[in-house]
Biopython code that builds the backbone (N, CA, C, O; Angstrom):
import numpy as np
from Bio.PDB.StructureBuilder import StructureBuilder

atoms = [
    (1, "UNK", "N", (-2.023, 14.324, 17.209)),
    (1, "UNK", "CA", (-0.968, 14.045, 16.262)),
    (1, "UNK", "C", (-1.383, 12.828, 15.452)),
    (1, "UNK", "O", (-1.715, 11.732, 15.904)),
    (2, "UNK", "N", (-1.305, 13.222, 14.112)),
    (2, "UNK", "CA", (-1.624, 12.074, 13.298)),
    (2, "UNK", "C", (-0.558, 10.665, 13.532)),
    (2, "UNK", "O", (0.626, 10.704, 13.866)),
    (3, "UNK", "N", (-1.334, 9.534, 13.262)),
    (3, "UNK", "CA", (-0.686, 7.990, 13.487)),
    (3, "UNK", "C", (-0.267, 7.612, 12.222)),
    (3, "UNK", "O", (-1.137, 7.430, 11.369)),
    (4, "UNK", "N", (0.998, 7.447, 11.914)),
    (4, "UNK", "CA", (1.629, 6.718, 10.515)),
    (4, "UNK", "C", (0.949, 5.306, 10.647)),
    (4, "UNK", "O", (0.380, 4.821, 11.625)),
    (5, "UNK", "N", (1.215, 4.649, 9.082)),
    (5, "UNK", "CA", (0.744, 3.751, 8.507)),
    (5, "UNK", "C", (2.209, 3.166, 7.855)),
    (5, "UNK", "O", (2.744, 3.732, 6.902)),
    (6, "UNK", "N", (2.786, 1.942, 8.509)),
    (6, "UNK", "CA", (3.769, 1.447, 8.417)),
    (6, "UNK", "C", (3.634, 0.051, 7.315)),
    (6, "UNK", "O", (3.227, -1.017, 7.772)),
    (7, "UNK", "N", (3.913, 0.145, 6.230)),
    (7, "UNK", "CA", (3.910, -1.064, 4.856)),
    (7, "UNK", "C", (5.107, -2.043, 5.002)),
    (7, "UNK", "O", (6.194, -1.465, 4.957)),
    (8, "UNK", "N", (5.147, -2.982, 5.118)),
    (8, "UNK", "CA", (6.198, -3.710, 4.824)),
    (8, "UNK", "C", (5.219, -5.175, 3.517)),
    (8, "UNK", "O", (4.138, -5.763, 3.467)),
    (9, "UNK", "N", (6.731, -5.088, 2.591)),
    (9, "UNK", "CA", (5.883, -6.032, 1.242)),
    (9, "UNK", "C", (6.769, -6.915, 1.378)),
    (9, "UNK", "O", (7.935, -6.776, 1.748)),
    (10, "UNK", "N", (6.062, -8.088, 0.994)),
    (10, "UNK", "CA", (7.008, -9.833, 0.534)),
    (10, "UNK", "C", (6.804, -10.455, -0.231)),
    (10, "UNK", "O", (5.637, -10.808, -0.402)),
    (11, "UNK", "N", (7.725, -10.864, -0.996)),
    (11, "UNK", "CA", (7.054, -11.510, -2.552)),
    (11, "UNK", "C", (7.644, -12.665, -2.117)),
    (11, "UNK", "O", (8.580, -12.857, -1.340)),
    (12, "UNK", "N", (6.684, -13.674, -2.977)),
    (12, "UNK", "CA", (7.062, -15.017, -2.987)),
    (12, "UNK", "C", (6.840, -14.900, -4.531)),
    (12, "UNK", "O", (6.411, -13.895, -5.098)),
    (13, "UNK", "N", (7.430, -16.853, -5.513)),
    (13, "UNK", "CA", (7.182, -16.579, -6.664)),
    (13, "UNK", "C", (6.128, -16.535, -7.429)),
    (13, "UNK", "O", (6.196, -16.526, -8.658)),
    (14, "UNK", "N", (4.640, -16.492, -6.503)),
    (14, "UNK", "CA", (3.257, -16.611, -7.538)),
    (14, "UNK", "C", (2.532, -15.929, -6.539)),
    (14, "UNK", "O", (1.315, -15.902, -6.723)),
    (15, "UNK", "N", (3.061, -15.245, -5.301)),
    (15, "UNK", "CA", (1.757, -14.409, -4.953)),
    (15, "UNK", "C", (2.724, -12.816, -4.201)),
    (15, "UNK", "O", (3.745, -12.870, -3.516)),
    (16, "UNK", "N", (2.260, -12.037, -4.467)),
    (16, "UNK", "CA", (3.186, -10.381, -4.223)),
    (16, "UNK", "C", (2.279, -10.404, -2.700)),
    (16, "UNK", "O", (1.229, -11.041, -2.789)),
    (17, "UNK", "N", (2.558, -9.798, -1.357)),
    (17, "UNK", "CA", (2.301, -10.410, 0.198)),
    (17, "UNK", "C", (2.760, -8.415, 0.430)),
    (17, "UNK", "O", (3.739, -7.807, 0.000)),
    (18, "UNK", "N", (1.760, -7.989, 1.135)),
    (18, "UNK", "CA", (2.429, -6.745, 1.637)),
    (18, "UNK", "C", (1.691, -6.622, 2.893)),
    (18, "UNK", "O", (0.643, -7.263, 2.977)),
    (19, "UNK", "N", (2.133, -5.768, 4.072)),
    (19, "UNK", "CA", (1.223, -5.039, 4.877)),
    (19, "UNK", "C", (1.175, -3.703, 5.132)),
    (19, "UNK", "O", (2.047, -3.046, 4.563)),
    (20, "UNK", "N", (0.347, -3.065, 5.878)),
    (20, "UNK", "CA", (0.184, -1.998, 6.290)),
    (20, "UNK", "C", (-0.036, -1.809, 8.020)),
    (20, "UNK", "O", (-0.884, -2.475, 8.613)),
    (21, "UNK", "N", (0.816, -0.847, 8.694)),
    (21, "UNK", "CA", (0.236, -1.340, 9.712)),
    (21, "UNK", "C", (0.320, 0.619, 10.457)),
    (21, "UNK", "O", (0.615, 1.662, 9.873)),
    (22, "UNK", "N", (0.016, 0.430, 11.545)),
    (22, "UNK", "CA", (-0.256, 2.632, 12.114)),
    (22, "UNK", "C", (0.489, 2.217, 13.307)),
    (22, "UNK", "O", (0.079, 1.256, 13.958)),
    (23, "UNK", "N", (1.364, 2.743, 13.595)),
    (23, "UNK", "CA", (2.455, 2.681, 14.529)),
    (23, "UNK", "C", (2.163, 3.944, 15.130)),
    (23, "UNK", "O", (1.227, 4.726, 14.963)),
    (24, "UNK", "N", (3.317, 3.975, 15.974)),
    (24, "UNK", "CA", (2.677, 5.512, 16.971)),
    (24, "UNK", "C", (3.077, 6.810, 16.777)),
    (24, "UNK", "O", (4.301, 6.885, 16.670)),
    (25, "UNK", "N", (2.577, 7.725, 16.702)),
    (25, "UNK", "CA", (2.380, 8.849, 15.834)),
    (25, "UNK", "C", (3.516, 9.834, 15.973)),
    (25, "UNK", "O", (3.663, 10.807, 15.233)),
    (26, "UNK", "N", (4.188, 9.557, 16.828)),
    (26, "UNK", "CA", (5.827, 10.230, 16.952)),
    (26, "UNK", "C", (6.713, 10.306, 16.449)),
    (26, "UNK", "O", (7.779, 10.794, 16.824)),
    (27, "UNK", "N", (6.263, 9.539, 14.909)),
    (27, "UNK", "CA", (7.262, 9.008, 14.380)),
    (27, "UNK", "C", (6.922, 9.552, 12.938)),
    (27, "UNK", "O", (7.665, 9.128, 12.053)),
    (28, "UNK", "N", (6.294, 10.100, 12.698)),
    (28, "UNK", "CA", (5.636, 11.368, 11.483)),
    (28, "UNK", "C", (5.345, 12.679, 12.224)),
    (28, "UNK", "O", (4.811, 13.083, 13.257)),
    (29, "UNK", "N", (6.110, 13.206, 10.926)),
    (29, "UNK", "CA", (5.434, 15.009, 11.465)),
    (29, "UNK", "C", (4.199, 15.428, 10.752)),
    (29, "UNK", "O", (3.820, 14.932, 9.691)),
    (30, "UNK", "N", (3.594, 16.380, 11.412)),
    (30, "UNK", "CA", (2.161, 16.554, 11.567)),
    (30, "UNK", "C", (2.363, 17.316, 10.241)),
    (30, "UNK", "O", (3.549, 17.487, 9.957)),
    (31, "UNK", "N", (1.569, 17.752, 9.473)),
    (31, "UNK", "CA", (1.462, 18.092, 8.035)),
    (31, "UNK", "C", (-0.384, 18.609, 7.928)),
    (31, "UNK", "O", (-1.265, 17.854, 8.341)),
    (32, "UNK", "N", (-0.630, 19.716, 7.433)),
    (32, "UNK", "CA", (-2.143, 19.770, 6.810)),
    (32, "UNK", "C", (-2.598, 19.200, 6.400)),
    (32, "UNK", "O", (-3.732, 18.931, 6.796)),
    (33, "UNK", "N", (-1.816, 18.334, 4.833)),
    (33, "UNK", "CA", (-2.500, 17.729, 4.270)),
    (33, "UNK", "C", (-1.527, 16.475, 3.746)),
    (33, "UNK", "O", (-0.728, 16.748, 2.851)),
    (34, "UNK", "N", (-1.567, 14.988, 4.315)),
    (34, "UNK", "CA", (-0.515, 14.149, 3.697)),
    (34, "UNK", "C", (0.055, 14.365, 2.076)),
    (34, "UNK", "O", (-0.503, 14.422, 0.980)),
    (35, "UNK", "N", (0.668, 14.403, 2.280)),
    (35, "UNK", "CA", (1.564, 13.695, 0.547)),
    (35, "UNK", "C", (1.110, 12.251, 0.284)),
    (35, "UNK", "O", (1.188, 11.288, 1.047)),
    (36, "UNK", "N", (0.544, 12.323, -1.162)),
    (36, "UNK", "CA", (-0.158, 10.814, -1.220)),
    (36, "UNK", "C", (1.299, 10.075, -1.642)),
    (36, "UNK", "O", (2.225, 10.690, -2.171)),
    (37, "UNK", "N", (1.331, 8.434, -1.259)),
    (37, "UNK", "CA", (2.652, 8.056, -1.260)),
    (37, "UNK", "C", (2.654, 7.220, -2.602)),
    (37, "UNK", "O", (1.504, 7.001, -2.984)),
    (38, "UNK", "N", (3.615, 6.707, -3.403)),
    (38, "UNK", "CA", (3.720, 5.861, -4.627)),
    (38, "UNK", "C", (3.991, 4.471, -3.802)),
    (38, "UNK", "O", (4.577, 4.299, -2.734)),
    (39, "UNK", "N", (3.438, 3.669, -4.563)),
    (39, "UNK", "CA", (3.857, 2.231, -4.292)),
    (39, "UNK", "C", (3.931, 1.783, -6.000)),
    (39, "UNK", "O", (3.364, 2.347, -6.936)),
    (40, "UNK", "N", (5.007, 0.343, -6.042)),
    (40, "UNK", "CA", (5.607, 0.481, -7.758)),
    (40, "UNK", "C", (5.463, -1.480, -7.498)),
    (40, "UNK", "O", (6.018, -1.934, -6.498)),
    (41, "UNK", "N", (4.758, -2.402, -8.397)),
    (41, "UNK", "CA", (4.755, -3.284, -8.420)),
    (41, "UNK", "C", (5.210, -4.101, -9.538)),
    (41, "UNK", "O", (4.553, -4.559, -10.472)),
    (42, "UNK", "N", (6.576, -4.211, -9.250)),
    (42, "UNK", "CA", (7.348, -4.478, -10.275)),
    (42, "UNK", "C", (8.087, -6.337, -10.114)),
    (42, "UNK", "O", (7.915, -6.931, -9.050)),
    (43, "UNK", "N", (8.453, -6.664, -10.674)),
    (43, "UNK", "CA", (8.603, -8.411, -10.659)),
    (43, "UNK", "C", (8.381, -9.170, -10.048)),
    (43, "UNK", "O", (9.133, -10.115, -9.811)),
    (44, "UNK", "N", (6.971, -8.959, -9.471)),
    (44, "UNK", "CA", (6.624, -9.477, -8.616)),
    (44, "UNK", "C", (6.134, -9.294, -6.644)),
    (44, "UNK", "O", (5.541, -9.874, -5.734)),
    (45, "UNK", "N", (7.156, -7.671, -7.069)),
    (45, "UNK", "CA", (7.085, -6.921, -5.362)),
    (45, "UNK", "C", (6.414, -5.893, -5.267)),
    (45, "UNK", "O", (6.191, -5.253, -6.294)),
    (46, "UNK", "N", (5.996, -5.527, -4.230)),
    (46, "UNK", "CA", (5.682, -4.126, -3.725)),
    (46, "UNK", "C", (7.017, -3.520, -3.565)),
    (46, "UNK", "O", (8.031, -3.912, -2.988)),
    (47, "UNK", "N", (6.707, -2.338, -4.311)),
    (47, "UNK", "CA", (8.314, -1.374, -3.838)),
    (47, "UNK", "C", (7.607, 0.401, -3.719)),
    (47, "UNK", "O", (6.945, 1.039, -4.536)),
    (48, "UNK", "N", (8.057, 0.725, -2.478)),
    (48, "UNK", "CA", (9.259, 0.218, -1.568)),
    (48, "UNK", "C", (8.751, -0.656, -0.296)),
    (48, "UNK", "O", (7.695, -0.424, 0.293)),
    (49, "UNK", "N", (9.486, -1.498, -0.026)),
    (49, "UNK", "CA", (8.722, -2.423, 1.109)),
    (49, "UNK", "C", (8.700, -2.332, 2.352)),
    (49, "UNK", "O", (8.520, -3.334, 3.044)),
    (50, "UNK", "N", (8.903, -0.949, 2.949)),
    (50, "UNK", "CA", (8.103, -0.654, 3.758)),
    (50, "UNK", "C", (8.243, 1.130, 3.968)),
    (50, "UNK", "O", (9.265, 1.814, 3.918)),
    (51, "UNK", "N", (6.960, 1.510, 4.188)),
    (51, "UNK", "CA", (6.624, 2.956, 4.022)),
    (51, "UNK", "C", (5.916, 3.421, 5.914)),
    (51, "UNK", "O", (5.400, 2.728, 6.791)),
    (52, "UNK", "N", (6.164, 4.474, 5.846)),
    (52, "UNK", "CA", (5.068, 4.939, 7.075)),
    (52, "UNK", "C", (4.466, 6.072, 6.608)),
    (52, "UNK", "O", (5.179, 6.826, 5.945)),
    (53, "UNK", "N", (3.112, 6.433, 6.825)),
    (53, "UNK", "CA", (2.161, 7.081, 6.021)),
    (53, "UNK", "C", (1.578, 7.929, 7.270)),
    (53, "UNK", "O", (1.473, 7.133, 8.203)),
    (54, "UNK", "N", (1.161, 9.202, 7.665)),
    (54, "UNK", "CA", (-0.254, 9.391, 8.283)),
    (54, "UNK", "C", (-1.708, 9.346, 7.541)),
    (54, "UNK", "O", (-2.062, 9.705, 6.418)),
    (55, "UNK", "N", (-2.499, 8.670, 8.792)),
    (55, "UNK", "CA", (-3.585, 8.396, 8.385)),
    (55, "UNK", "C", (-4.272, 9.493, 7.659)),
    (55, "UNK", "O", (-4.414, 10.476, 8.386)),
    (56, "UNK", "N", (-4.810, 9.664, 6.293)),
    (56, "UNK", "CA", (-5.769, 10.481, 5.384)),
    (56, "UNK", "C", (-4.771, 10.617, 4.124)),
    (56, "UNK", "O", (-4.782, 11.467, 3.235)),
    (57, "UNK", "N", (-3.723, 9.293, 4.357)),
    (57, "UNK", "CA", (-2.733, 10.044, 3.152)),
    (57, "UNK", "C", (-3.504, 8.748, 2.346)),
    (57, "UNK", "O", (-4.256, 7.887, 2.802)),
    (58, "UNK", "N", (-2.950, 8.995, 0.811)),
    (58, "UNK", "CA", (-3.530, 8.202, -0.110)),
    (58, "UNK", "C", (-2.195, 7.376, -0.385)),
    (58, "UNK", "O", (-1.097, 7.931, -0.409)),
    (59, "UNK", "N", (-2.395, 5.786, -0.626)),
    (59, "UNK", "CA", (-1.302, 5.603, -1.452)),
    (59, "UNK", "C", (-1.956, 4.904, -2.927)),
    (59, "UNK", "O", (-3.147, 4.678, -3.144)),
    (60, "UNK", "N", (-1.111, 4.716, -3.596)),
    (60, "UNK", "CA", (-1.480, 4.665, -5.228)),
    (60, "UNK", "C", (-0.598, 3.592, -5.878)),
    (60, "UNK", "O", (0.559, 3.953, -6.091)),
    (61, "UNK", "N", (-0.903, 2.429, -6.210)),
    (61, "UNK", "CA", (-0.466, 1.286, -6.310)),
    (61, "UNK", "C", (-0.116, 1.434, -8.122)),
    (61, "UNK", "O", (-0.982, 1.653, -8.969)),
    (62, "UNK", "N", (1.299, 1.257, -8.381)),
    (62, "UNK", "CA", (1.117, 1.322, -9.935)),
    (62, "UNK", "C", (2.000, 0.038, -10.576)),
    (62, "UNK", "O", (3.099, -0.260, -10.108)),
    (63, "UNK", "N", (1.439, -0.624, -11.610)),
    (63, "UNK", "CA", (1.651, -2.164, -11.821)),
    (63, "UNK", "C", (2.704, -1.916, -13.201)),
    (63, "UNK", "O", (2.349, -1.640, -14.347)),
    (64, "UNK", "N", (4.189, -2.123, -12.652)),
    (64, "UNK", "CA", (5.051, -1.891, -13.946)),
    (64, "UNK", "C", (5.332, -3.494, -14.643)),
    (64, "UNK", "O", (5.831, -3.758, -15.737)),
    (65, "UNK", "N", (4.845, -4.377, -13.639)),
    (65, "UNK", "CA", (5.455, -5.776, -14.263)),
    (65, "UNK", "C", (4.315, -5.668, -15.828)),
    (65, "UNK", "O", (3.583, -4.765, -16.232)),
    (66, "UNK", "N", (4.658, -7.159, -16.408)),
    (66, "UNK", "CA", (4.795, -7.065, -17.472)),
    (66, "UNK", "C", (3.157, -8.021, -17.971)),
    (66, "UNK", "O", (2.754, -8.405, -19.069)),
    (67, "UNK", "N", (2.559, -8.123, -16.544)),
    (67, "UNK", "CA", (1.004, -9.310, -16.381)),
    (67, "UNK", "C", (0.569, -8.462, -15.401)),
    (67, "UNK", "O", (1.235, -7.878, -14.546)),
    (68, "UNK", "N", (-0.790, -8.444, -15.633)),
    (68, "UNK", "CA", (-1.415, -8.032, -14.541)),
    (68, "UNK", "C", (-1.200, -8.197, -13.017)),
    (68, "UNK", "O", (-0.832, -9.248, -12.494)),
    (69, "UNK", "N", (-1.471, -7.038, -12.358)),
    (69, "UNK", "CA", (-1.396, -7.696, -10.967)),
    (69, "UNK", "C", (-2.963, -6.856, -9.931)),
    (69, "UNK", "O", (-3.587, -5.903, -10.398)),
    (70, "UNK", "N", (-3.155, -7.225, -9.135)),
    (70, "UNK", "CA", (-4.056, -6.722, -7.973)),
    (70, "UNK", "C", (-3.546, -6.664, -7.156)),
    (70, "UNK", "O", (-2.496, -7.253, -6.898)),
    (71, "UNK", "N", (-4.639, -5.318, -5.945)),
    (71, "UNK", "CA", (-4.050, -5.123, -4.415)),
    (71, "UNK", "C", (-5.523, -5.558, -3.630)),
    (71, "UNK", "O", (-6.656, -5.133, -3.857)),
    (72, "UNK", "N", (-5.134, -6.417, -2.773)),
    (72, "UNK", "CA", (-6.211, -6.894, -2.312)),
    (72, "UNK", "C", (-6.051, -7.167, -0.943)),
    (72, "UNK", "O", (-5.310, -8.117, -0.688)),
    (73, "UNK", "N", (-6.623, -6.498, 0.115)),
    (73, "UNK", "CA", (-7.074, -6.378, 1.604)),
    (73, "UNK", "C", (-7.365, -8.075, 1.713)),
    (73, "UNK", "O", (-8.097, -8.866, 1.118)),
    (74, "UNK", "N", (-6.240, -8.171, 2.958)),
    (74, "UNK", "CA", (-6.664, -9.800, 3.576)),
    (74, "UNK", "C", (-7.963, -9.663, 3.631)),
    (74, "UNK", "O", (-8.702, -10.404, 2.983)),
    (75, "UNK", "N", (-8.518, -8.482, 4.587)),
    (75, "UNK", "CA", (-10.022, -8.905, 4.840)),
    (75, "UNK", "C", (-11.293, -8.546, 4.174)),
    (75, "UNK", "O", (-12.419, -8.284, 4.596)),
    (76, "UNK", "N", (-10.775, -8.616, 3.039)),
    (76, "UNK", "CA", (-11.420, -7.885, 1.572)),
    (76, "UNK", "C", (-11.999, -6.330, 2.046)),
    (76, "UNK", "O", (-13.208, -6.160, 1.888)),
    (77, "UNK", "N", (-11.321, -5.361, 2.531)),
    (77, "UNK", "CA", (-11.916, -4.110, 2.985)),
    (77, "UNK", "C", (-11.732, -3.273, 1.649)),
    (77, "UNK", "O", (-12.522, -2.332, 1.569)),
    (78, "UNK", "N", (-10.580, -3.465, 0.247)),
    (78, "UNK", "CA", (-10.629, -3.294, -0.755)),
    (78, "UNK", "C", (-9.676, -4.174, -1.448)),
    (78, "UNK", "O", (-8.783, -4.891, -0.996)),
    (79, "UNK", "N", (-10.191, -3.886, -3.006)),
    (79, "UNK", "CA", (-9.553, -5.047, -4.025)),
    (79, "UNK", "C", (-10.152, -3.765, -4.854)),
    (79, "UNK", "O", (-11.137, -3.035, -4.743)),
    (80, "UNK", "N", (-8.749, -3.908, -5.975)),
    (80, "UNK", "CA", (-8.491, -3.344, -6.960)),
    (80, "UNK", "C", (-8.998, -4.546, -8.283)),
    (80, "UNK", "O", (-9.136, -5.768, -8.228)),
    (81, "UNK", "N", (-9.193, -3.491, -9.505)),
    (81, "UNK", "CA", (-9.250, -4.561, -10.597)),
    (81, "UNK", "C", (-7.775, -5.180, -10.889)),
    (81, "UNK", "O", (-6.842, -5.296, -10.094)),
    (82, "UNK", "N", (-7.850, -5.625, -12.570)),
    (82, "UNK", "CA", (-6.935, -6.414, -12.680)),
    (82, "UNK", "C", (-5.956, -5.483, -13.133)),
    (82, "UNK", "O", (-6.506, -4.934, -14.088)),
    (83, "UNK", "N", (-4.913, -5.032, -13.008)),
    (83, "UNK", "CA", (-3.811, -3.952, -12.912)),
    (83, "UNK", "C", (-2.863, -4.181, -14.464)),
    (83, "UNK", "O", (-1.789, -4.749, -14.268)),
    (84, "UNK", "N", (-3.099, -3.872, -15.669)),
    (84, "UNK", "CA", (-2.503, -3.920, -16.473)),
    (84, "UNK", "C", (-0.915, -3.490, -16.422)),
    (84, "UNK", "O", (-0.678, -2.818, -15.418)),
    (85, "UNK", "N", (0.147, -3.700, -17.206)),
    (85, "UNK", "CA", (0.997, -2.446, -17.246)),
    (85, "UNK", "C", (0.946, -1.023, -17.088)),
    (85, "UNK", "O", (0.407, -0.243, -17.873)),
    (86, "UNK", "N", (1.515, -0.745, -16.070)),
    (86, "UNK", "CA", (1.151, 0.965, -15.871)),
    (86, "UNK", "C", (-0.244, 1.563, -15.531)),
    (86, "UNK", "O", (-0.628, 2.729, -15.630)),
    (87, "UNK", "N", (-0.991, 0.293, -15.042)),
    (87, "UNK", "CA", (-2.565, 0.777, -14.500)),
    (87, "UNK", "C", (-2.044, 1.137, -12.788)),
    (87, "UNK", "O", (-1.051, 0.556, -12.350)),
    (88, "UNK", "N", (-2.746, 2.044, -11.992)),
    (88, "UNK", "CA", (-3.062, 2.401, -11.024)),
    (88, "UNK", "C", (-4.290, 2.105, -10.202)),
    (88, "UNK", "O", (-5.383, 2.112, -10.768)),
    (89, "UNK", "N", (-4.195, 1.828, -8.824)),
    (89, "UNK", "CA", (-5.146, 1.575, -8.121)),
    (89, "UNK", "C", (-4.445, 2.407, -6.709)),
    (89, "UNK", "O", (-3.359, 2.250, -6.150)),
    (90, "UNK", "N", (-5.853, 3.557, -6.371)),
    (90, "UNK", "CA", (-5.415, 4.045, -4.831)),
    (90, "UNK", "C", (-6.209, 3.627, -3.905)),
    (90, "UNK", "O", (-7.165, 2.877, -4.099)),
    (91, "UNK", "N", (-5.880, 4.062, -2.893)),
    (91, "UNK", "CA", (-6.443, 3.947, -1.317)),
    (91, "UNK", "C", (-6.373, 4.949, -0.586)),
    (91, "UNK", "O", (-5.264, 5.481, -0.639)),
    (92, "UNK", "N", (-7.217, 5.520, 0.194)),
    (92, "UNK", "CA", (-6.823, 6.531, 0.972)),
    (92, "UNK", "C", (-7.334, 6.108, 2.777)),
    (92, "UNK", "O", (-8.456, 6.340, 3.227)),
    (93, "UNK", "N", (-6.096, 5.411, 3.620)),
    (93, "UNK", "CA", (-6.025, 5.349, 4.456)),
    (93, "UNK", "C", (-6.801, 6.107, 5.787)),
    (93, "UNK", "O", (-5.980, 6.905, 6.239)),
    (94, "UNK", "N", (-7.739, 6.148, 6.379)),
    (94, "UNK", "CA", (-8.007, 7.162, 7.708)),
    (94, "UNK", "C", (-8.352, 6.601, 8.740)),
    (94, "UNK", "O", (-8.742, 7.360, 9.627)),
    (95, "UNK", "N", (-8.352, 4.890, 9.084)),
    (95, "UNK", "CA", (-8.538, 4.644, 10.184)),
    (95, "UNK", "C", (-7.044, 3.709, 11.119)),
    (95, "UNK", "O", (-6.169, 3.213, 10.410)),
    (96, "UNK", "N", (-6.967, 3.616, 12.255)),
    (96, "UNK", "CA", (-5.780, 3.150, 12.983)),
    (96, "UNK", "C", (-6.152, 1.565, 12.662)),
    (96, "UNK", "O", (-7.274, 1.077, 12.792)),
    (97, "UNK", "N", (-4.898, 0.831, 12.190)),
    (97, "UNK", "CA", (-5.653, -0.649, 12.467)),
    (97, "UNK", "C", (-4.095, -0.750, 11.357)),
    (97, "UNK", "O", (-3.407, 0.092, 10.780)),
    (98, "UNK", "N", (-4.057, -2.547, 11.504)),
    (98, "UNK", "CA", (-3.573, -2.752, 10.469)),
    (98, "UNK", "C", (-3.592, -3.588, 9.544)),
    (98, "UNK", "O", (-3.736, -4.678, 10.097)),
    (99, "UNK", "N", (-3.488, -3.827, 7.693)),
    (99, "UNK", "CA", (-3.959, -3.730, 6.645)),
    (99, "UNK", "C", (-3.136, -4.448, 6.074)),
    (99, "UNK", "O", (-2.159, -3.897, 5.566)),
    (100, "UNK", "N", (-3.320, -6.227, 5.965)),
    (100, "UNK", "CA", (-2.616, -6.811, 5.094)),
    (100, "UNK", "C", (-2.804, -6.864, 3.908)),
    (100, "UNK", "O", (-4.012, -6.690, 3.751)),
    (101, "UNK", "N", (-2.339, -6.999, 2.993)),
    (101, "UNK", "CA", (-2.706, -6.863, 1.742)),
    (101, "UNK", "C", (-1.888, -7.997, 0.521)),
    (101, "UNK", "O", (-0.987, -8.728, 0.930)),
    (102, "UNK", "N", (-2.151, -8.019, -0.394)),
    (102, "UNK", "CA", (-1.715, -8.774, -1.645)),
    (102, "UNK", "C", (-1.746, -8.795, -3.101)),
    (102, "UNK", "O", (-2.546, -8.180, -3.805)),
    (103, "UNK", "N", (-1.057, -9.353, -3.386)),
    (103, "UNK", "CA", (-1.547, -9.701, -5.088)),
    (103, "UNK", "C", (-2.392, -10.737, -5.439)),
    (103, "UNK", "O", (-1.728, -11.763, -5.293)),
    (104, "UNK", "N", (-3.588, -11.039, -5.854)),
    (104, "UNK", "CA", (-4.335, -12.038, -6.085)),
    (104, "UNK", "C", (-4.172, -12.387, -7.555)),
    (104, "UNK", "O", (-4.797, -13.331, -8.038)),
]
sb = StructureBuilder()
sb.init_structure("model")
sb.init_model(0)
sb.init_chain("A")
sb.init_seg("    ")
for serial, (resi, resn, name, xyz) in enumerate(atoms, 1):
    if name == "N":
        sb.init_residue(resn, " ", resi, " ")
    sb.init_atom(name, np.array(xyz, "f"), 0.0, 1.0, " ", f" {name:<3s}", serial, name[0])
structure = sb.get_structure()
C-alpha cells in the first residue's frame, strides 16, 4: 500500500516555510496512478497548507503572488527557478522521508 506525503505550509512576513512529510499508508487509498496535486502560492503562503499525497504523485507549485517566489528543499534535494506570476514548478515525490521546503 502506497505511503501518503503529508504538507503542512507557514508563512512568516519575508520567507513562505512549508513541509512535506509520508505518514502511514492507511490513510490514502491505493489508486494506479496518483492524481498530481496543485499547490497555489499566493501572499506569501503555500495553499493549501497541508495535503497528503501517495508517493509517485506529482505536486506542481504555481506562484499567483504578485513577485517572484521559489520552492526550495531544506536539504537542497530540489530548488525551482525564480517563479514569476503564474510560473509553475513540479516535483514528483517517490521516496518515504520527509521534505521541508521554502521560499527563498
Amino acid at each position: 500500500m502506497p505511503l501518503p506525503i503529508r504538507a503542512i505550509a507557514v508563512a512568516s512576513a519575508f520567507t513562505v516555510l512549508a513541509a512535506i512529510r509520508l505518514v502511514d499508508g492507511s490513510a490514502v487509498a491505493t489508486a494506479a496512478e496518483p492524481a498530481p496535486v496543485a499547490v497555489r502560492i499566493d501572499n506569501f503562503t503555500f495553499s493549501p497548507v497541508e495535503i497528503t499525497v501517495a508517493p509517485g504523485t506529482t505536486v506542481t507549485w504555481t506562484n499567483a503572488d504578485d513577485i517572484p517566489h521559489t520552492v526550495v528543499a531544506d536539504d537542497r534535494a530540489f530548488r525551482s527557478s525564480a517563479l514569476d506570476t503564474d510560473g509553475t514548478f513540479s516535483r514528483t515525490f517517490a521516496t518515504v522521508g520527509d521534505v521541508a521546503y521554502f521560499c527563498s
